[in-house]
N, CA, C and O of each residue as an XYZ file, in Angstrom:
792
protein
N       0.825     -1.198      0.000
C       0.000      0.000      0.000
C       0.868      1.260      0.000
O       0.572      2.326     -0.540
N       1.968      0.986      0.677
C       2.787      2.740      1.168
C       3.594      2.645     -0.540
O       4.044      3.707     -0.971
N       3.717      1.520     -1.322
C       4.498      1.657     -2.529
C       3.644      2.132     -3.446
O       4.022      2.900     -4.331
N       2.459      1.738     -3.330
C       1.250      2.192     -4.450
C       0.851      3.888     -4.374
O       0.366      4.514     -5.316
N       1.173      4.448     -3.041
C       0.608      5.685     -2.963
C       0.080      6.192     -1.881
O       0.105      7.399     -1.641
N      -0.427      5.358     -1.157
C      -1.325      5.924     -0.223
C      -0.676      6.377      0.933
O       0.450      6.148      1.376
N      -1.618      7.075      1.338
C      -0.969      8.151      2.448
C      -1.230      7.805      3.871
O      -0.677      8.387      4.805
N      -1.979      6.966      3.990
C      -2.132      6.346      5.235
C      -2.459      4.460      5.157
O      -3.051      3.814      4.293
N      -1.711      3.955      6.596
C      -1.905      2.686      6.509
C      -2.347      2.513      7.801
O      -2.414      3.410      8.642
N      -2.773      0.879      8.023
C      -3.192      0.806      9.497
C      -2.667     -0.508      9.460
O      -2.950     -1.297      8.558
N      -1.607     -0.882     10.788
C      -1.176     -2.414     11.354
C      -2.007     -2.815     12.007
O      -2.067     -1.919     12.849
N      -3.033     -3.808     12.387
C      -3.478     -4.541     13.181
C      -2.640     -5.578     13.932
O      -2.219     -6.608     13.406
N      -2.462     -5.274     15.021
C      -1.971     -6.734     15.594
C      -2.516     -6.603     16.780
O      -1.824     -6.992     17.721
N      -3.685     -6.113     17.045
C      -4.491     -6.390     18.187
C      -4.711     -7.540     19.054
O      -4.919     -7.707     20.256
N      -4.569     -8.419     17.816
C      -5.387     -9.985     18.660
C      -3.825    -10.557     19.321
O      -3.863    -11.760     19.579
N      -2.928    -10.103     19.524
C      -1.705    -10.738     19.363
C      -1.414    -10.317     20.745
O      -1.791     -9.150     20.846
N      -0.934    -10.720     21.812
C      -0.059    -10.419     23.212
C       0.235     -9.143     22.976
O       0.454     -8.814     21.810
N       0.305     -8.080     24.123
C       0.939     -6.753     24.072
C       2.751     -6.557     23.234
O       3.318     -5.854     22.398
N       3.003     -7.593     24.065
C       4.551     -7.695     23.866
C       4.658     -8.004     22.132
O       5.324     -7.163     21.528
N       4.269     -8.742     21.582
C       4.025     -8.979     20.172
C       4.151     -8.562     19.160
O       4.818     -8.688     18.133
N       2.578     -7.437     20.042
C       2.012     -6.816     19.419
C       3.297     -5.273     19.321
O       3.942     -4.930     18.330
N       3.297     -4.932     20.065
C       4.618     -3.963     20.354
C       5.355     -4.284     19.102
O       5.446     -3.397     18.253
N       5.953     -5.586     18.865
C       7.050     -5.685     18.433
C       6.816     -5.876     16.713
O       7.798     -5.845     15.971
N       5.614     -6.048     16.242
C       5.298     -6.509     15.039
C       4.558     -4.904     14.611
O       4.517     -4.622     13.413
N       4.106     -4.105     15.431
C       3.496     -3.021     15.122
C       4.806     -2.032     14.782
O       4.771     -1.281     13.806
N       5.982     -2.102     15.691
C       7.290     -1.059     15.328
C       7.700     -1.751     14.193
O       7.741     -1.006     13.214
N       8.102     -3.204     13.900
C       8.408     -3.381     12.740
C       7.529     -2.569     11.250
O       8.184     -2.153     10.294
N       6.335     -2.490     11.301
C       5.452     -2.339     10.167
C       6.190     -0.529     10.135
O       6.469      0.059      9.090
N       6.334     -0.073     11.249
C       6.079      1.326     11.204
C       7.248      1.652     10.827
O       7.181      2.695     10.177
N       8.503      1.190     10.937
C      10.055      1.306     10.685
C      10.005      0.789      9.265
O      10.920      1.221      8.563
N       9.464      0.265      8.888
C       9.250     -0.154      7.190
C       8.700      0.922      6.836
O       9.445      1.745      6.305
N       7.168      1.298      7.013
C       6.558      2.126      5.808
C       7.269      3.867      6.348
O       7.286      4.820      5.569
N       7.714      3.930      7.580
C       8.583      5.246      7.388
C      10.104      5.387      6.805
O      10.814      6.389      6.888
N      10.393      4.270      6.260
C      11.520      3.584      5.586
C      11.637      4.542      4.122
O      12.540      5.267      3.704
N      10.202      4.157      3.533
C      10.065      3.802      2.651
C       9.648      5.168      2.260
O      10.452      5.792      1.567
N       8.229      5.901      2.667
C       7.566      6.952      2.984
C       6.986      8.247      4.083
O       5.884      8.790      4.148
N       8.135      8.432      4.811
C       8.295      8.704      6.037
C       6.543      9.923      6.029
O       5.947     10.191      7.072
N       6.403     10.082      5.591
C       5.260     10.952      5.368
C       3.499     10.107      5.698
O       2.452     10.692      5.978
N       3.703      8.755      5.548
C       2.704      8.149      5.586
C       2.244      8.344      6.872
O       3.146      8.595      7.671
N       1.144      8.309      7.320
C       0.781      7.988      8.665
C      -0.024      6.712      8.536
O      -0.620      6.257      7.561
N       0.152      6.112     10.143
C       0.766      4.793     10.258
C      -0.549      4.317     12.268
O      -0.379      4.545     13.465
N      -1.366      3.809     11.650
C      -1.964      3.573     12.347
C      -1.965      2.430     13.270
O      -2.162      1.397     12.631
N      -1.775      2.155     14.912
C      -1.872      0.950     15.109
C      -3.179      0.789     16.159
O      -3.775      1.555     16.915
N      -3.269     -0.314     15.872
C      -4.419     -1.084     17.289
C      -4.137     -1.611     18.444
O      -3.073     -2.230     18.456
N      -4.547     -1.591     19.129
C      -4.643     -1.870     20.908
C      -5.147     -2.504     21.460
O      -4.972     -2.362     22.670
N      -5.783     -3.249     21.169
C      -6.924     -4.149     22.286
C      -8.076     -4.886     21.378
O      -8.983     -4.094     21.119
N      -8.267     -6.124     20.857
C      -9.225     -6.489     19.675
C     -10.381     -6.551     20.162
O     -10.851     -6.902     21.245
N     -10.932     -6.008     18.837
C     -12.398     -5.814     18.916
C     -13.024     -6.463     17.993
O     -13.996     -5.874     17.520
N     -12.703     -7.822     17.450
C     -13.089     -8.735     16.528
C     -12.677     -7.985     15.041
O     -12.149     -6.894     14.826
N     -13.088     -8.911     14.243
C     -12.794     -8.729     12.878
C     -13.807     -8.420     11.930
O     -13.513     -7.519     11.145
N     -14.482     -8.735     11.855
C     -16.115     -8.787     11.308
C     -16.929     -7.855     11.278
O     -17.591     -7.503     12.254
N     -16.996     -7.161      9.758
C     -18.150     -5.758      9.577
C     -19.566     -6.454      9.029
O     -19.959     -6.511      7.864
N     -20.212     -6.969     10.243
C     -21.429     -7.870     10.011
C     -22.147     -7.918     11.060
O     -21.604     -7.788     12.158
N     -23.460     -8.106     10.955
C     -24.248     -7.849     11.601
C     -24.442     -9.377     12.847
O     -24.494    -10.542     12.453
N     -24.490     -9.115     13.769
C     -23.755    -10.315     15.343
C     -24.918    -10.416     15.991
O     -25.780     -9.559     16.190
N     -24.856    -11.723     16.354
C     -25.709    -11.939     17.223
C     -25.399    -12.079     18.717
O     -26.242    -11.911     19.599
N     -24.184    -12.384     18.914
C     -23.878    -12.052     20.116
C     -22.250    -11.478     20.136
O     -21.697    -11.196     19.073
N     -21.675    -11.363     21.215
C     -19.903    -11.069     21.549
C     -18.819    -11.685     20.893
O     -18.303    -12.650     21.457
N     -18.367    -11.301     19.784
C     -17.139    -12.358     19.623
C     -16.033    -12.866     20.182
O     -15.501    -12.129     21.011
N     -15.476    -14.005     19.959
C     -14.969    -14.790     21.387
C     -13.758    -13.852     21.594
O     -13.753    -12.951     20.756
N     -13.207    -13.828     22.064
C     -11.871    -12.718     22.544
C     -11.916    -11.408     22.524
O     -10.878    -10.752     22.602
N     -13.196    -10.802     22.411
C     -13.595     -9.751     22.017
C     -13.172     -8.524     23.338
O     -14.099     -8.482     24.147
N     -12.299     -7.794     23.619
C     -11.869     -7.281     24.731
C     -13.102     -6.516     25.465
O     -13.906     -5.759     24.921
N     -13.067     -6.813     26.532
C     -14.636     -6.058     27.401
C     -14.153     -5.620     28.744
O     -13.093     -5.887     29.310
N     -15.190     -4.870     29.140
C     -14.534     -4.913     31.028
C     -13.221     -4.575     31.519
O     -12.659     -3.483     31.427
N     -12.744     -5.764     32.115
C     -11.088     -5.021     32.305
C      -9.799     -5.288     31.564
O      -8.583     -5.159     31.710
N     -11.280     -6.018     30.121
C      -9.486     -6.408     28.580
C      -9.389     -5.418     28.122
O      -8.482     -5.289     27.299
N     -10.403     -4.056     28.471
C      -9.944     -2.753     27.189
C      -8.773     -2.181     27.705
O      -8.123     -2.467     28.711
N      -8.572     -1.090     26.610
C      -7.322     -0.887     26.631
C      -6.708      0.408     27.740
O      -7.169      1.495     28.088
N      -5.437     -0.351     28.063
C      -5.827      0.668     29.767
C      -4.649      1.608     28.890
O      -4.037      1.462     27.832
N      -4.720      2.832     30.161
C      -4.056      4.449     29.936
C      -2.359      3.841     29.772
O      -1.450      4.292     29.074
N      -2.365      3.154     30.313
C      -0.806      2.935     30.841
C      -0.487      1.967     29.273
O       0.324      2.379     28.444
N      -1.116      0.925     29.123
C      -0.401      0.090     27.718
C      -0.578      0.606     26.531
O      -0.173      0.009     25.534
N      -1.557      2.445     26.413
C      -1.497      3.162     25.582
C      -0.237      3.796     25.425
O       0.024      3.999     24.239
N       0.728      4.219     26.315
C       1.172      5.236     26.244
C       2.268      4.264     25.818
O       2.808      4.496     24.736
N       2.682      3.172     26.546
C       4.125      2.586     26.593
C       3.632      2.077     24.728
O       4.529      2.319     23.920
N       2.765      1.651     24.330
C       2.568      1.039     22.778
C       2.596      2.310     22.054
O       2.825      2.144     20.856
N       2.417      3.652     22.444
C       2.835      4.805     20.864
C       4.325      4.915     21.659
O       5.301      5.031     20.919
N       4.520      4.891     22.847
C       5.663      5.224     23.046
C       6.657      4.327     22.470
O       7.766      4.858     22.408
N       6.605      3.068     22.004
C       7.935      1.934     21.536
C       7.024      1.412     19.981
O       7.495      0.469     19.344
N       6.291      1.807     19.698
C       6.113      2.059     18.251
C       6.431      2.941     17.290
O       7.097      2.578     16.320
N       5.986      4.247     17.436
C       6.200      5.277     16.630
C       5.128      5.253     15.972
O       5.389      5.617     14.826
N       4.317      5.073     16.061
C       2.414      5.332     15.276
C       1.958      6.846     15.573
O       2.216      7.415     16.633
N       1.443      7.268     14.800
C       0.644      8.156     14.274
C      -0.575      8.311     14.884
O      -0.656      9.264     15.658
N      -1.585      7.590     14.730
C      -2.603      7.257     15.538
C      -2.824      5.919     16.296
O      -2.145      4.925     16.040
N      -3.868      5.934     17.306
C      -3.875      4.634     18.150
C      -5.522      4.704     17.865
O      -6.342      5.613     17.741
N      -5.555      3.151     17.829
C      -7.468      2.862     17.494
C      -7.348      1.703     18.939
O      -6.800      0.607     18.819
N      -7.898      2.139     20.125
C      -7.975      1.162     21.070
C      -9.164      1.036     21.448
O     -10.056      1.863     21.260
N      -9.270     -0.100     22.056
C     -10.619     -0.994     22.648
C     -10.819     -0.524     24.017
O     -10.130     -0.865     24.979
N     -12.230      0.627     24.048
C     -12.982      1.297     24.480
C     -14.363      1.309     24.546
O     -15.076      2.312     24.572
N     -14.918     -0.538     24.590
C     -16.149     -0.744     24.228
C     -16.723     -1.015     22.857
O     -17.869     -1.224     22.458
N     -15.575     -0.945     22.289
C     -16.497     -0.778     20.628
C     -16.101     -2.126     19.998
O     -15.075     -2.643     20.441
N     -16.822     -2.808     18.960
C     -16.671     -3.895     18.268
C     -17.306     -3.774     17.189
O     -18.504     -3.519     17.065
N     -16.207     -4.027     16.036
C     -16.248     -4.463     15.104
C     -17.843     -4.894     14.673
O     -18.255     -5.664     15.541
N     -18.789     -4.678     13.716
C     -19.949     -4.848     13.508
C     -20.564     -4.855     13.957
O     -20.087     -5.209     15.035
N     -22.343     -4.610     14.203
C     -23.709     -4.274     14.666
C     -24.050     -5.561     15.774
O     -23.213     -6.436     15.993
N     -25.262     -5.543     16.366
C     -25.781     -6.557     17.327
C     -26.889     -6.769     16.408
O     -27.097     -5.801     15.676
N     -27.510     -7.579     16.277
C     -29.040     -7.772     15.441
C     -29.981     -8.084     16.635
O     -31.148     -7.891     16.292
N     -29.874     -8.481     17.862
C     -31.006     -8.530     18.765
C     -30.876     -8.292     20.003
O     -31.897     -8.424     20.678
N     -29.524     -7.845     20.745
C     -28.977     -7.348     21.605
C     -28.597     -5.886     21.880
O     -28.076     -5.236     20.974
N     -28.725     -5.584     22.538
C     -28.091     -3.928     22.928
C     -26.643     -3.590     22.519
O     -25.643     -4.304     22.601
N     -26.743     -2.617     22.162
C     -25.076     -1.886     21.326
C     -24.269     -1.977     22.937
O     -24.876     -2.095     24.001
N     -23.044     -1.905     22.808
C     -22.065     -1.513     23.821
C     -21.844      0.281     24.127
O     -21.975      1.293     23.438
N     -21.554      0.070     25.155
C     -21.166      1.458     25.356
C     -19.888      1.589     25.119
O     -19.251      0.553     24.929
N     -19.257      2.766     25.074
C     -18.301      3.200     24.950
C     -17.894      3.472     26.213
O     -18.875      3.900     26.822
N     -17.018      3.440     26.853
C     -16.367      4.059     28.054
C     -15.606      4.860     27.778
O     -14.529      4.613     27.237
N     -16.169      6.434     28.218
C     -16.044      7.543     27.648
C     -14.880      8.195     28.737
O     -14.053      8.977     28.268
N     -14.848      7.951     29.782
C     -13.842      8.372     30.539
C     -12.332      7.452     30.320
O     -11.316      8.098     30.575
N     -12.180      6.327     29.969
C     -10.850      5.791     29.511
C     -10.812      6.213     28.189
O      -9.615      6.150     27.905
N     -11.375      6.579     27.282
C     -11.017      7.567     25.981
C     -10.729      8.295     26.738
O      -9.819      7.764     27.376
N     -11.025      9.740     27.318
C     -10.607     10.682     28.022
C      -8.799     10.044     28.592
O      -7.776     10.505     28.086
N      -8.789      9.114     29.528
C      -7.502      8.885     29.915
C      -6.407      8.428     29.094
O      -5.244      8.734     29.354
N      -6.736      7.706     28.110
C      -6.164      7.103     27.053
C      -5.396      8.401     26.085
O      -4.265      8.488     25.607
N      -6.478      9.240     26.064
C      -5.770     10.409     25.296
C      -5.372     11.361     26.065
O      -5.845     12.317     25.451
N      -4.944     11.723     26.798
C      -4.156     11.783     27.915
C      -3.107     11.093     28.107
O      -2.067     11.749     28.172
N      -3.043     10.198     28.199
C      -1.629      9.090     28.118
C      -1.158      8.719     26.904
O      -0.016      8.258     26.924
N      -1.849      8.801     25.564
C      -1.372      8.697     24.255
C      -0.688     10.057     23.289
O      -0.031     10.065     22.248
N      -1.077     10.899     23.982
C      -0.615     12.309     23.284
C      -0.938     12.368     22.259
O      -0.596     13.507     21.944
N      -1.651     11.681     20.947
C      -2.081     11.800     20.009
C      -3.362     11.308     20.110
O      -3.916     10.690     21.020
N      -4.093     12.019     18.045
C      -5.363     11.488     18.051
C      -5.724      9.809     17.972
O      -5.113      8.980     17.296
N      -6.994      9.542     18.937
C      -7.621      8.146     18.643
C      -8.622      8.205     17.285
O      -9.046      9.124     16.585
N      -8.791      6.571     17.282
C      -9.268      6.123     16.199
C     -10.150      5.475     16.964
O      -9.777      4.973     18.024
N     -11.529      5.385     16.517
C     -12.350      4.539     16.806
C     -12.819      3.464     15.395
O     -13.432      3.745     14.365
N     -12.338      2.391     15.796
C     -12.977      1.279     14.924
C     -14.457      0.862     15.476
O     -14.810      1.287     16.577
N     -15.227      0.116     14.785
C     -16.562     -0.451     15.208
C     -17.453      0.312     15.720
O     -18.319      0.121     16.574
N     -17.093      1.361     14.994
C     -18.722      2.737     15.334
C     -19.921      2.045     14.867
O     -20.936      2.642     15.223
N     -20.104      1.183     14.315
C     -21.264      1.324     13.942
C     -21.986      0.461     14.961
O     -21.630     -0.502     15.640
N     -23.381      1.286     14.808
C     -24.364      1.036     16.258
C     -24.045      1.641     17.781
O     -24.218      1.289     18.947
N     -23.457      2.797     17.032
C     -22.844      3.293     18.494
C     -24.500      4.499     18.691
O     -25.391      4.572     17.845
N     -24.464      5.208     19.900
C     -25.558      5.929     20.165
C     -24.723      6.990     19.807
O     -23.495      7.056     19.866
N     -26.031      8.301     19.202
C     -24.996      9.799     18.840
C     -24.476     10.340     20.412
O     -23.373     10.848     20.611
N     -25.151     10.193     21.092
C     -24.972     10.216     22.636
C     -23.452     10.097     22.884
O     -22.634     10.995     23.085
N     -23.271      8.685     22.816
C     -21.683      8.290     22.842
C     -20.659      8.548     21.815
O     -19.445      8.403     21.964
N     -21.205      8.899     20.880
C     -20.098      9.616     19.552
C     -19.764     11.087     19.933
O     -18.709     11.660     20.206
N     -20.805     11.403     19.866
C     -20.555     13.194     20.490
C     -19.461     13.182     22.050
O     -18.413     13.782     22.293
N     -20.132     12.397     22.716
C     -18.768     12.124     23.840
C     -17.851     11.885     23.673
O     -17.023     12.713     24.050
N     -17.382     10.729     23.066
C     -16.267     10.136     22.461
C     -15.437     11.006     21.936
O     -14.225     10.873     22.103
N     -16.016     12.144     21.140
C     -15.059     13.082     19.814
C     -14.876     14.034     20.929
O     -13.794     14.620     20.899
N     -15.790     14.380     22.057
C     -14.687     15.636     22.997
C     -14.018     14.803     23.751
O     -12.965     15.391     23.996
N     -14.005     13.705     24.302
C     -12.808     12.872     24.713
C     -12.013     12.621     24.297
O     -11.116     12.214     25.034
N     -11.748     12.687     22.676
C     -10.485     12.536     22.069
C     -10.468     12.078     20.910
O      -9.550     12.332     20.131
N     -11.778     11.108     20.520
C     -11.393     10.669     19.172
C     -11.320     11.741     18.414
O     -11.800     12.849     18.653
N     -10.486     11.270     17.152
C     -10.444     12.234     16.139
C     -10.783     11.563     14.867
O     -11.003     12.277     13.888
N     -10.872      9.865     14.728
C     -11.494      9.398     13.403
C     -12.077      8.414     14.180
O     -11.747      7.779     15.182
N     -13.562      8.489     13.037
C     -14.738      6.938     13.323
C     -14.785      6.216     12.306
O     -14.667      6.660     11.164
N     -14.983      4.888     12.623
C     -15.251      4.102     11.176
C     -16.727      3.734     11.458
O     -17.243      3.979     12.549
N     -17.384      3.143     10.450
C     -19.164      2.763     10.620
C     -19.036      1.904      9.332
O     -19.994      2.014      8.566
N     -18.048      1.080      8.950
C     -18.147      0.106      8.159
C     -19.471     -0.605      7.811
O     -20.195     -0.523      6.819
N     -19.552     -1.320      8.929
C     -21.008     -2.268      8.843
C     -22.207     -1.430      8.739
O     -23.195     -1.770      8.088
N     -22.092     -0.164      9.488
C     -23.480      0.743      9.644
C     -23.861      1.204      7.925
O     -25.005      1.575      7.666
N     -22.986      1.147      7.024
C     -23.203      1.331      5.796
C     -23.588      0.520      5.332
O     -24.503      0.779      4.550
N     -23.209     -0.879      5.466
C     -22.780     -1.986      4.185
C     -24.731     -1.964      4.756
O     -25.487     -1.633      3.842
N     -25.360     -2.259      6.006
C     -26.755     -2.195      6.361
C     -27.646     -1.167      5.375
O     -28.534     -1.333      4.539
N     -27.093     -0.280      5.801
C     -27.924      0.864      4.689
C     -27.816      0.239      3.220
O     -28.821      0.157      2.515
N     -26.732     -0.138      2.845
C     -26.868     -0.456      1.273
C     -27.589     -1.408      1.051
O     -28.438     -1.388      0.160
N     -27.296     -2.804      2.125
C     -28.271     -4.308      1.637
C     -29.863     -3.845      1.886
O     -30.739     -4.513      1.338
N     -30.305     -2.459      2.890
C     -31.730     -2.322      3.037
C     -32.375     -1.532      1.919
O     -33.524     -1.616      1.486
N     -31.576     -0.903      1.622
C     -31.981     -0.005     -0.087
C     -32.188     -1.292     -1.139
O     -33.141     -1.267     -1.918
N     -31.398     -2.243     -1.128
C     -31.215     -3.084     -2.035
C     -32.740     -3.678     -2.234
O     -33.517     -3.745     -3.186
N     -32.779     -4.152     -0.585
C     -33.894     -4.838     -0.150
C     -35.564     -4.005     -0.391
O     -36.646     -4.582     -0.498
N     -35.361     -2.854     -0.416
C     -36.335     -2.166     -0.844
C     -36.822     -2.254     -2.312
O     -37.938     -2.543     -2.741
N     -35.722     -1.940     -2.940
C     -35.523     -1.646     -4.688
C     -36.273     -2.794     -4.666
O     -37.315     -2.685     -5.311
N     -36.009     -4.375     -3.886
C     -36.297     -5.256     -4.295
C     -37.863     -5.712     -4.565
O     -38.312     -6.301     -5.549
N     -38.579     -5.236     -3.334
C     -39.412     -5.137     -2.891
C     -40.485     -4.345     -3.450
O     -41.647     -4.722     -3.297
N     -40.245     -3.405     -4.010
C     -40.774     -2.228     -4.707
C     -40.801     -2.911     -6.283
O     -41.799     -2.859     -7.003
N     -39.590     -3.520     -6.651
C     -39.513     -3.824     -8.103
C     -39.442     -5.564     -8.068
O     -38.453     -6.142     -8.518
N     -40.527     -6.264     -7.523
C     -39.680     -7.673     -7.712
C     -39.365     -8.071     -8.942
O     -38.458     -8.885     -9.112
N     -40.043     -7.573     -9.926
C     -39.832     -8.639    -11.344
C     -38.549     -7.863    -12.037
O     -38.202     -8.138    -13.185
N     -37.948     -6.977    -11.321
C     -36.186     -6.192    -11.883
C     -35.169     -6.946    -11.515
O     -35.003     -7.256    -10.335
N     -34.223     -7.400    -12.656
C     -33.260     -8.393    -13.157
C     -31.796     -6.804    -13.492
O     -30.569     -6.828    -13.588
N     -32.666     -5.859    -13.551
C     -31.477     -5.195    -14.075
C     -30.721     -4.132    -12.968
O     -31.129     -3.074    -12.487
N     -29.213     -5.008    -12.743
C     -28.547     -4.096    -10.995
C     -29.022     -3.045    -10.912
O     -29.851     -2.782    -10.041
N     -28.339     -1.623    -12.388
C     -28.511     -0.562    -12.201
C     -30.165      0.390    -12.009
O     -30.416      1.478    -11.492
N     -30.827     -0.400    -12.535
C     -32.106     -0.157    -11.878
C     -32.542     -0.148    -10.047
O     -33.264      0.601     -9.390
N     -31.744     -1.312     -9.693
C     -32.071     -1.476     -7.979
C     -30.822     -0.535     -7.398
O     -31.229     -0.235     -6.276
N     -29.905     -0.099     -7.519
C     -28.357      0.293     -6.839
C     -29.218      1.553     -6.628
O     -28.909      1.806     -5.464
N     -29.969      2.372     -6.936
C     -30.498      4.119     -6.362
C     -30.971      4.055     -5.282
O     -31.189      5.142     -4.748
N     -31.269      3.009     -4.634
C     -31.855      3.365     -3.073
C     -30.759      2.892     -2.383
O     -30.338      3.372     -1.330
N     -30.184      1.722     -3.121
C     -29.192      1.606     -2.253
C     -27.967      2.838     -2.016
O     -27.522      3.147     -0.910
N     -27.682      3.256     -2.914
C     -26.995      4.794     -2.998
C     -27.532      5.598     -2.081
O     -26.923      6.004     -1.091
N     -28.794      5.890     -2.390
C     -29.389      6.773     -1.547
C     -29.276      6.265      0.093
O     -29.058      7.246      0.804
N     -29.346      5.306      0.680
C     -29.395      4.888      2.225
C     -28.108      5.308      2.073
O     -27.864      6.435      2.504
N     -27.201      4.677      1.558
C     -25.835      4.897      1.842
C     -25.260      6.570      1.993
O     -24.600      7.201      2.819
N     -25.883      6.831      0.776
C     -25.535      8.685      1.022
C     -26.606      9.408      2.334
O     -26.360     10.516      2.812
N     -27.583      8.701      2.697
C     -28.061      9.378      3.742
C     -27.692      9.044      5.070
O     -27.999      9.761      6.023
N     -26.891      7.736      5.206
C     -26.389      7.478      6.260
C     -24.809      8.323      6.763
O     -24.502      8.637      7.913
N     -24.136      8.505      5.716
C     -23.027      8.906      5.522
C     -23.018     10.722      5.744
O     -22.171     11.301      6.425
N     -24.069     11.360      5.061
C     -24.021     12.957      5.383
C     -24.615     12.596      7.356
O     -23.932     12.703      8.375
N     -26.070     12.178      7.211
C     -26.252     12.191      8.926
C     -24.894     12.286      9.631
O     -24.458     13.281     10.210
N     -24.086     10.687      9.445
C     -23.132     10.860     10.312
C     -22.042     11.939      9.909
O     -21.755     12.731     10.807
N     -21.645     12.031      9.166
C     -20.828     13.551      8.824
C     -21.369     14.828     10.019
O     -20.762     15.267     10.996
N     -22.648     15.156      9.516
C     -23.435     16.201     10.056
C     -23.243     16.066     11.721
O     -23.196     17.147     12.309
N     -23.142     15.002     12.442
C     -22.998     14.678     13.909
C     -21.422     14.762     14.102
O     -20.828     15.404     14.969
N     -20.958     14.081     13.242
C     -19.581     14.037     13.896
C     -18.490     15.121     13.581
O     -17.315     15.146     13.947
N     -19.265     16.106     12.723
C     -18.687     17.361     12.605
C     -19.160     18.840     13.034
O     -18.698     19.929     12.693
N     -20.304     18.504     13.951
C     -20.988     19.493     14.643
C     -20.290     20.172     15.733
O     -20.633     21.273     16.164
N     -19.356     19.526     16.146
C     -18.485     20.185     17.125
C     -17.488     20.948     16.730
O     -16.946     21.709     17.532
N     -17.199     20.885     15.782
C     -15.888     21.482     14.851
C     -16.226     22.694     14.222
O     -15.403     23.270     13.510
């Protein structure tokens, strides 16, 4: 990716031991500033599963309670990495609940975390978060959200509409406008919230 162009990358090695993880995250970052010292260079902290899909329950290793990511293994992981940003596990996971209650965010260890990280957080697995807890979250510190799954939903329910509306349509570009449309209306909403403070 850093040879093709792009200006930002992200290491995952969340699921991996701290110590590991430390050590496989400075490697990635001593490469692509090797290479492109300009890139910024994202790492992770604490896993929050893998999966932008809609869950029915917790995924197994999924960090909760007292696996998120504490103030102290923030600071020592940008401190012996060299990352750019930190995306740590603060309640959030990777894809939606389909019949269970969303997680909260624990809005005061964001607060400490960025505090002990000196740089901006990343929140992975926004989606299904409450605006409640996003609006908190962004004066606690985050500075980027992802809502992966909260889209890919909007697009399969447009789909599902088009479908519904048109059953006897065989032709994609006929059904893809609602799906566009959920997707572009999900995407300005959250824009519109998560840039209201700014």
């Amino acid at each position: 990716a850093v040879e093709a162009g792009f200006d930002a990358v992200i290491f995952d090695g969340a699921k991996l031991p701290l110590e590991d993880n430390i050590a496989r995250t400075k490697e990635a970052v001593s490469y692509v500033k090797s290479v492109r010292p300009e890139v910024i260079v994202e790492g992770e902290l604490g896993y929050i599963g893998t999966s932008s899909e809609v869950l029915n329950a917790v995924p197994i290793g999924v960090a909760m309670g007292e696996n998120l990511t504490t103030p102290e293994d923030a600071a020592r992981f940008v401190k012996e990495t060299g990352i750019d940003l930190l995306a740590p596990a603060v309640g959030n996971i990777h894809g939606m609940f389909k019949d269970i209650p969303e997680p909260r965010l624990d809005i005061n260890r964001i607060k400490e975390i960025r505090a002990a990280a000196g740089m901006p957080l990343v929140l992975h697995g926004g989606s299904g978060t409450s605006d409640q807890d996003f609006v908190a979250a962004i004066e606690a510190g985050v500075s980027l959200i992802h809502i992966n799954t909260e889209i890919r939903v909007a697009w399969r329910k447009g789909i599902e509409q088009a479908l519904r509306e048109n059953p006897e349509e065989v032709a994609p570009y006929k059904l893809m406008g609602a799906a566009f449309q959920n997707v572009h209306d999900v995407v300005v909403a959250r824009l519109r919230l998560f840039n209201r403070l700014n």
